[in-house]
Each structure stands twice: as structure tokens, then as C-alpha cells.
Biopython code that builds the backbone (N, CA, C, O; Angstrom):
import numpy as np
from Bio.PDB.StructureBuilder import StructureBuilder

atoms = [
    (1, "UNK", "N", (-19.186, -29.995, -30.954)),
    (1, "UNK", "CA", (-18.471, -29.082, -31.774)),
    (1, "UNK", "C", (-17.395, -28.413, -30.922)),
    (1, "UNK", "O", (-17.746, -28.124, -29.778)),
    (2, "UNK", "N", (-16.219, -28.134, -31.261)),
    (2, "UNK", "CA", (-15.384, -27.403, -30.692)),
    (2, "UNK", "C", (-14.880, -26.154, -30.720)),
    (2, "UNK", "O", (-15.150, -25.369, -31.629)),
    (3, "UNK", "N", (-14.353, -25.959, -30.044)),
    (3, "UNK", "CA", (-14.061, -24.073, -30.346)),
    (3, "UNK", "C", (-12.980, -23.640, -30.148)),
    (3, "UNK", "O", (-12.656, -23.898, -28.989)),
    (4, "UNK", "N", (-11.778, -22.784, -30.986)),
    (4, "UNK", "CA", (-10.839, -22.642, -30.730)),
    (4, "UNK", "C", (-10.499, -20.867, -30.347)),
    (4, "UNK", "O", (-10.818, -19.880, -31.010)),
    (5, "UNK", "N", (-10.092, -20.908, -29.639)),
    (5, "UNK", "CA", (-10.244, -19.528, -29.225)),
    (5, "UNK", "C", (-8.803, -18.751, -29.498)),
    (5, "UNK", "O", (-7.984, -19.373, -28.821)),
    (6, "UNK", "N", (-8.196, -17.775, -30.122)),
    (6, "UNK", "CA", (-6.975, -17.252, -30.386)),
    (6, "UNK", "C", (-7.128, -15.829, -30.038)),
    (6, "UNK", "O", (-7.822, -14.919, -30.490)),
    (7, "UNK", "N", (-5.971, -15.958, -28.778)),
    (7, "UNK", "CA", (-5.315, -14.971, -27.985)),
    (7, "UNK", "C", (-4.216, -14.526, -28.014)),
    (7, "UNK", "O", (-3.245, -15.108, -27.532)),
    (8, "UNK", "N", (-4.176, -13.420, -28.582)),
    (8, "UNK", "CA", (-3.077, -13.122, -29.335)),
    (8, "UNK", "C", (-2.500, -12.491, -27.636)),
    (8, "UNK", "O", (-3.258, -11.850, -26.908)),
    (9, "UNK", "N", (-0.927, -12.865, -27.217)),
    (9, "UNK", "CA", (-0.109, -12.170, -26.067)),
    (9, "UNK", "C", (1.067, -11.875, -26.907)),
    (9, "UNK", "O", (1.910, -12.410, -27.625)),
    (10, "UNK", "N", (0.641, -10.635, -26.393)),
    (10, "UNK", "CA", (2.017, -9.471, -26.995)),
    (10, "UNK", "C", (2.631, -9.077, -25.716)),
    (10, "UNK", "O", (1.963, -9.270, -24.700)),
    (11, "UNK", "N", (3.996, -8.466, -25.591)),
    (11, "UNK", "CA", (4.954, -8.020, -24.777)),
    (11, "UNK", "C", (4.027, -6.450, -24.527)),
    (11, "UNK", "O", (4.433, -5.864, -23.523)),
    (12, "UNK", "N", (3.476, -6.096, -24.884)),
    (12, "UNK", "CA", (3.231, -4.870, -24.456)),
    (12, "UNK", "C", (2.084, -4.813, -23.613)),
    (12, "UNK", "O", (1.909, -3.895, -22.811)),
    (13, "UNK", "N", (1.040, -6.078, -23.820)),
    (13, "UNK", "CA", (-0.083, -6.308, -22.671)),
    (13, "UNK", "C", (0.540, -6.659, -21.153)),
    (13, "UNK", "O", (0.371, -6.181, -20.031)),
    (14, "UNK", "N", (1.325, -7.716, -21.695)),
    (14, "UNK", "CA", (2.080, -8.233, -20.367)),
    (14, "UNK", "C", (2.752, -6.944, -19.938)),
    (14, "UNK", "O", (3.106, -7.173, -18.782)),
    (15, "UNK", "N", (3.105, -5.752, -20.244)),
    (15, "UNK", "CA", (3.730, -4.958, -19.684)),
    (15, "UNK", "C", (2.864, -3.675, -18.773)),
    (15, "UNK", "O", (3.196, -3.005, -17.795)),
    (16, "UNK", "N", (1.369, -3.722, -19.782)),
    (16, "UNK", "CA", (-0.102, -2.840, -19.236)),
    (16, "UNK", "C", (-0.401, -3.569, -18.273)),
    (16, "UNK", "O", (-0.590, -2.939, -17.232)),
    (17, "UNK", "N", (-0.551, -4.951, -18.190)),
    (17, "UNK", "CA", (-0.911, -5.205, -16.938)),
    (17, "UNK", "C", (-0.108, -5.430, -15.415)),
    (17, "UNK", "O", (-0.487, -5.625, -14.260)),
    (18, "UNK", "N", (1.092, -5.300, -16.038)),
    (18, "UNK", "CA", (1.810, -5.598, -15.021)),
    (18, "UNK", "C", (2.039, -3.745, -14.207)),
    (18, "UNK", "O", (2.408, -3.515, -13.055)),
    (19, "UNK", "N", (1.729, -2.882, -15.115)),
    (19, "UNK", "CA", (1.606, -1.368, -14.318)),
    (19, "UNK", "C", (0.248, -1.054, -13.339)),
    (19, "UNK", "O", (0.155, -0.317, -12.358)),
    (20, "UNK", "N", (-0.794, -1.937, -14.024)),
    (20, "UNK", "CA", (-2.265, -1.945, -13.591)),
    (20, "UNK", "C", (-1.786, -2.317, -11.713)),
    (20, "UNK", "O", (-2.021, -1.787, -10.628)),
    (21, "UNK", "N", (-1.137, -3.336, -12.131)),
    (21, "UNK", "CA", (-1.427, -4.262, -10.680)),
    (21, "UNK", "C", (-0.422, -3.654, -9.825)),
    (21, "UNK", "O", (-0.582, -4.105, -8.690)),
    (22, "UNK", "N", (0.499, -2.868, -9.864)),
    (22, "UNK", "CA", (1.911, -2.136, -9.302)),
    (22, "UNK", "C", (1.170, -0.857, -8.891)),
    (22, "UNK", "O", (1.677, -0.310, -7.912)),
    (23, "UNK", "N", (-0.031, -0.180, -9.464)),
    (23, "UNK", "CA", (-0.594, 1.058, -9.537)),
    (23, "UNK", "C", (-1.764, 0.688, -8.380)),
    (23, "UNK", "O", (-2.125, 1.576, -7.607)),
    (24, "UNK", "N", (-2.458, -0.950, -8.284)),
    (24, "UNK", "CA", (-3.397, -0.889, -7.688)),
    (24, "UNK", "C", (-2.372, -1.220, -6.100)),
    (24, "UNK", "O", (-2.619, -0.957, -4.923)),
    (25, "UNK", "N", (-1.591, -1.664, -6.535)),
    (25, "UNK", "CA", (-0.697, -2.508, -5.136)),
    (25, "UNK", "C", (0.052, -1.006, -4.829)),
    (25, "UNK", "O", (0.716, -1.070, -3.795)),
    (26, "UNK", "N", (0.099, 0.287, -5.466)),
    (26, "UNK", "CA", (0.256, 1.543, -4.436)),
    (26, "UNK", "C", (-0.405, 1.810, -3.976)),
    (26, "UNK", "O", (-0.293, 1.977, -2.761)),
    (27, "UNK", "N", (-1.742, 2.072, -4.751)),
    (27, "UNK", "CA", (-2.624, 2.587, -4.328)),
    (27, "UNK", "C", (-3.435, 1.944, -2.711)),
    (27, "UNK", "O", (-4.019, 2.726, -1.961)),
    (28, "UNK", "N", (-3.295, 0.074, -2.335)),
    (28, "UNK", "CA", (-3.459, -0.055, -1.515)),
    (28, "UNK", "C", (-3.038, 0.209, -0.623)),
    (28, "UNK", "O", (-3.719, 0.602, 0.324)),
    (29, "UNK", "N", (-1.137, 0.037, -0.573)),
    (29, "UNK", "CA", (-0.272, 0.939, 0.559)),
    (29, "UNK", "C", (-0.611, 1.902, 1.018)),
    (29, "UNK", "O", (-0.717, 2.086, 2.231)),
    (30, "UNK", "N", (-0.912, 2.925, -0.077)),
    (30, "UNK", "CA", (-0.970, 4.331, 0.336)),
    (30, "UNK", "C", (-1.974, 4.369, 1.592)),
    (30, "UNK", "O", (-1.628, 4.803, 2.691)),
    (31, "UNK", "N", (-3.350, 3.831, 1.288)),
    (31, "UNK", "CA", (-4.567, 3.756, 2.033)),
    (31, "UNK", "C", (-4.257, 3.114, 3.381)),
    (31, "UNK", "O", (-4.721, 3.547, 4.436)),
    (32, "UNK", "N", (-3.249, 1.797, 3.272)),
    (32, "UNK", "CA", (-3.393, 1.611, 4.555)),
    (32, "UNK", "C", (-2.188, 2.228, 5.229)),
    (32, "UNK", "O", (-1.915, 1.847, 6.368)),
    (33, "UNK", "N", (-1.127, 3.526, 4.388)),
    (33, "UNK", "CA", (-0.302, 4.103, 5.358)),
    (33, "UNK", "C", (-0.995, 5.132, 5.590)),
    (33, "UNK", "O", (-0.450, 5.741, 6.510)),
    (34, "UNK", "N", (-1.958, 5.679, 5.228)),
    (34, "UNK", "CA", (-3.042, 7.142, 5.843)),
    (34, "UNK", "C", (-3.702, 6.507, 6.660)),
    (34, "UNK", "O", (-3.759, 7.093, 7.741)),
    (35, "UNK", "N", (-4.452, 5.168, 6.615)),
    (35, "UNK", "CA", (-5.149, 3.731, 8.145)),
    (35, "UNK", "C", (-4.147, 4.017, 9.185)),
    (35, "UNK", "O", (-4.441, 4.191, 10.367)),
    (36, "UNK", "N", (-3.162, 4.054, 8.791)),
    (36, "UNK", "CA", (-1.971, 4.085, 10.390)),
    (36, "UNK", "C", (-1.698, 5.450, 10.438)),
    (36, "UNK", "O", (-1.694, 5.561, 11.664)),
    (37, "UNK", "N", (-1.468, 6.575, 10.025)),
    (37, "UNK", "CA", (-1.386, 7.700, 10.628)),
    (37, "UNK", "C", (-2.552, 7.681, 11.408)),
    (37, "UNK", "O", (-2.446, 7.756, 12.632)),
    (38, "UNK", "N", (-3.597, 7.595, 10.893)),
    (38, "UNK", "CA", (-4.960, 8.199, 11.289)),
    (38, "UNK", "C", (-4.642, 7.273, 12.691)),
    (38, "UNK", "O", (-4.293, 8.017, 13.607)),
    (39, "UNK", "N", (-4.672, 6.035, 13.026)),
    (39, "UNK", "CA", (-4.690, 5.622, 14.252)),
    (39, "UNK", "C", (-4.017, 5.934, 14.939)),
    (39, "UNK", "O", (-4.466, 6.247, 16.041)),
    (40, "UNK", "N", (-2.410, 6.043, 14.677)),
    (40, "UNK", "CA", (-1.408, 6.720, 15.902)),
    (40, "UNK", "C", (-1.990, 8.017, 16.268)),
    (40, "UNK", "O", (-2.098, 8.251, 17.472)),
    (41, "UNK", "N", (-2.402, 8.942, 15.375)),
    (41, "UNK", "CA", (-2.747, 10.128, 16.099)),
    (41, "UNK", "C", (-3.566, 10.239, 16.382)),
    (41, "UNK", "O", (-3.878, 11.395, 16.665)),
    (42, "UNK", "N", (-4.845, 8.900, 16.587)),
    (42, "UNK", "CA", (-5.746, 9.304, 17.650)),
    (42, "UNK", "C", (-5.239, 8.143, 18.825)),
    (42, "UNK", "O", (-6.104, 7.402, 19.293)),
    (43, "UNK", "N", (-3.843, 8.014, 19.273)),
    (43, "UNK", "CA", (-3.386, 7.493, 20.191)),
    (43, "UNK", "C", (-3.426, 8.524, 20.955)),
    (43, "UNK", "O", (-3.648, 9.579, 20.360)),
    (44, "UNK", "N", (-3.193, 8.626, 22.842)),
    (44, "UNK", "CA", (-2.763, 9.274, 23.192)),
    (44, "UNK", "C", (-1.114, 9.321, 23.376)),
    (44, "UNK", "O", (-0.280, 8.489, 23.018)),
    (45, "UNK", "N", (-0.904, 10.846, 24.201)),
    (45, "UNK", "CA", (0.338, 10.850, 24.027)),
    (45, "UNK", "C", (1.435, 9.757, 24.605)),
    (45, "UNK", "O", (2.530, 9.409, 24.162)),
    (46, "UNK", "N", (0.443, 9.227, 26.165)),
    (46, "UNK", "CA", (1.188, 8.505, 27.119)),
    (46, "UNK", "C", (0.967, 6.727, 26.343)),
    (46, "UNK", "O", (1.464, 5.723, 26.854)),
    (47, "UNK", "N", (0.277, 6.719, 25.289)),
    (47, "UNK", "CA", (-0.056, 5.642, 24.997)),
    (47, "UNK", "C", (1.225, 5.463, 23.556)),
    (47, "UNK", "O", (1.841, 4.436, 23.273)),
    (48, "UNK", "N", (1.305, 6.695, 22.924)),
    (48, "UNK", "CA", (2.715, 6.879, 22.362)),
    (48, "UNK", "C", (3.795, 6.600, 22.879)),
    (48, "UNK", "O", (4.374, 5.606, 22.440)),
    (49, "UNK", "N", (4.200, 7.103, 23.588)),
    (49, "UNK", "CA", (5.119, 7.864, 24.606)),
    (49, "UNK", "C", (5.272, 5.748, 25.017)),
    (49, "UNK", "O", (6.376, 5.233, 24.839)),
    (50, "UNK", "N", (4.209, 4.950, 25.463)),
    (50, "UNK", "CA", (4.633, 3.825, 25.627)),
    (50, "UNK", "C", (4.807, 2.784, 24.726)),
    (50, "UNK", "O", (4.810, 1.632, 25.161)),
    (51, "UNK", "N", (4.991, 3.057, 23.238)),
    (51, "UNK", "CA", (5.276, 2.600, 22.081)),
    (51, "UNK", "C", (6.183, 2.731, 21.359)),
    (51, "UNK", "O", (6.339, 2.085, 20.322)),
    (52, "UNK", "N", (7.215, 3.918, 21.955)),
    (52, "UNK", "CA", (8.353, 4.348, 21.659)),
    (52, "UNK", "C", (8.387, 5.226, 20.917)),
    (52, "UNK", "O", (9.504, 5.553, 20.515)),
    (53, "UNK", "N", (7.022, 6.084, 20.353)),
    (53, "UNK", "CA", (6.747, 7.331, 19.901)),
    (53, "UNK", "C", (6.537, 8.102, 20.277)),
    (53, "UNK", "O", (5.999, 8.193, 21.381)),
    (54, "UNK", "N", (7.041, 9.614, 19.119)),
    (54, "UNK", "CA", (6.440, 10.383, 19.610)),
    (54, "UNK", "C", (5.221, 11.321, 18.100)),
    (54, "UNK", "O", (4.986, 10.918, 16.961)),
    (55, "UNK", "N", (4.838, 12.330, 18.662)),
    (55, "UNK", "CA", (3.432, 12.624, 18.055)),
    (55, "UNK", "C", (4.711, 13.318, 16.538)),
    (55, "UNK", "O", (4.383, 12.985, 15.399)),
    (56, "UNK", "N", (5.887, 14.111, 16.681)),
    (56, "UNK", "CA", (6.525, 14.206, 15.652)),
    (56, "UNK", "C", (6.813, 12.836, 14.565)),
    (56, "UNK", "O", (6.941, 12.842, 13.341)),
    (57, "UNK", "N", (6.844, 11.985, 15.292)),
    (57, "UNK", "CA", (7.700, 10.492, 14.560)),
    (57, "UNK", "C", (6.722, 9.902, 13.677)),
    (57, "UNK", "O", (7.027, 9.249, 12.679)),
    (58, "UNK", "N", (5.264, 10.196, 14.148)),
    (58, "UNK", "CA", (4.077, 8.958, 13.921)),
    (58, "UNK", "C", (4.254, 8.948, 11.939)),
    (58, "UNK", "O", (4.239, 7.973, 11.188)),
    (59, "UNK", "N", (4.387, 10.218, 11.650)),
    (59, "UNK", "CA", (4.209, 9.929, 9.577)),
    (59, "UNK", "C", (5.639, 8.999, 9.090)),
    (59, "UNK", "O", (5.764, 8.492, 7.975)),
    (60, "UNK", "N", (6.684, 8.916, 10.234)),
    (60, "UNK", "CA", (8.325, 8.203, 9.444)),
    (60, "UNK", "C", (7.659, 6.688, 10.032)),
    (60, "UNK", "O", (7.955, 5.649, 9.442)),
    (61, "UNK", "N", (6.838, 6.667, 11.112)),
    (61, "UNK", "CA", (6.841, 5.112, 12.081)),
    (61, "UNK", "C", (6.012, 4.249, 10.720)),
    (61, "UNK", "O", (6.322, 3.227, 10.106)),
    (62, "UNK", "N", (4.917, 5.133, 10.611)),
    (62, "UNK", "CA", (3.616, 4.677, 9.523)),
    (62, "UNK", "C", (4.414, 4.239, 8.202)),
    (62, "UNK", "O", (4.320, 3.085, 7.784)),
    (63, "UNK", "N", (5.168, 5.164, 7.587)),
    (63, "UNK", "CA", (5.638, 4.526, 6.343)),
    (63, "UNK", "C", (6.892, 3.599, 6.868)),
    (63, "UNK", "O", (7.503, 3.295, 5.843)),
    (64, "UNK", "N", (7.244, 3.285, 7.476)),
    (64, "UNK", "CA", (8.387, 2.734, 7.624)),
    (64, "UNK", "C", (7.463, 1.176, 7.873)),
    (64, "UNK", "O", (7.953, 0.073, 7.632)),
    (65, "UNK", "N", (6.091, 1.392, 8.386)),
    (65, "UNK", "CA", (5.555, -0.061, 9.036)),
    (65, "UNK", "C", (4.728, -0.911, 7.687)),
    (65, "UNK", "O", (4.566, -2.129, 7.605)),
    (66, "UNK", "N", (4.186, 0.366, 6.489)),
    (66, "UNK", "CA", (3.946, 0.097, 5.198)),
    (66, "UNK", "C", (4.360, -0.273, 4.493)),
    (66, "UNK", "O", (4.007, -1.242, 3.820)),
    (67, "UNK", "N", (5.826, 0.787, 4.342)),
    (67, "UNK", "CA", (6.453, 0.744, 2.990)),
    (67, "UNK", "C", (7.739, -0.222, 3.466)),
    (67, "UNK", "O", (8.342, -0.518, 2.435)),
    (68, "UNK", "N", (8.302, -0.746, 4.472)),
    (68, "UNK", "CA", (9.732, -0.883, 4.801)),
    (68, "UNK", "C", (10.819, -0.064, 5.203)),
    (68, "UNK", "O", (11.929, -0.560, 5.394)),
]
sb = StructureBuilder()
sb.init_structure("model")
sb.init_model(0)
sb.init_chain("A")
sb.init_seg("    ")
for serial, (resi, resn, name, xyz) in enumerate(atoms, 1):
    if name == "N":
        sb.init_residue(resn, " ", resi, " ")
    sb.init_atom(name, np.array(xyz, "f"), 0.0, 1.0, " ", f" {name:<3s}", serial, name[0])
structure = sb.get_structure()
């Protein structure tokens, strides 16, 4: 016996899911640009200082290494 299954795609699902996955794909950035603050600043300073940072720079270095 067979089965036909009807799925109705509307422009407005394709548009819910496409916010879902943009919302989860911030939400991962975000996490791993607070993952990299949190590590530069438990760098030390001389370990900065040899990375071309400094302890002011580390929140512009982090999003810049996340976000672009």
C-alpha cells in the first residue's frame, strides 16, 4: 500500500526557519566570542604583550577573531 504524504511549503516557513538558524548561528558566535575573552584574559600579560596584545585590546581582538 502506498502513502502519500502532502506538505504544504509556504514562503513564510521558509522564512521562520531561516531566522531559527541565523538566531542559533548568533547565538553560537556569541558563546564562542565570551570562549575567547575568557581565555585572553586568563593570558598573562607578557604572554599578551607576545601576541601583540594588550589587556585593553583583548574584547576588539575576540570579536574581530569571531565576528570578522
Amino acid at each position: 500500500m502506498a502513502y502519500l504524504s502532502n506538505t504544504v511549503h509556504t514562503p513564510t516557513a521558509g522564512i521562520i526557519i531561516t531566522a531559527i538558524e541565523g538566531l542559533f548561528m548568533d547565538i553560537k558566535n556569541y558563546r564562542l566570542y565570551l570562549k575567547t575573552v575568557s581565555e585572553l584574559q586568563n593570558l598573562s600579560n607578557a604572554t599578551l604583550i607576545d601576541l601583540g596584545l594588550s589587556r585593553a585590546g583583548i574584547k576588539a581582538s575576540a570579536k574581530e577573531a569571531v565576528y570578522g
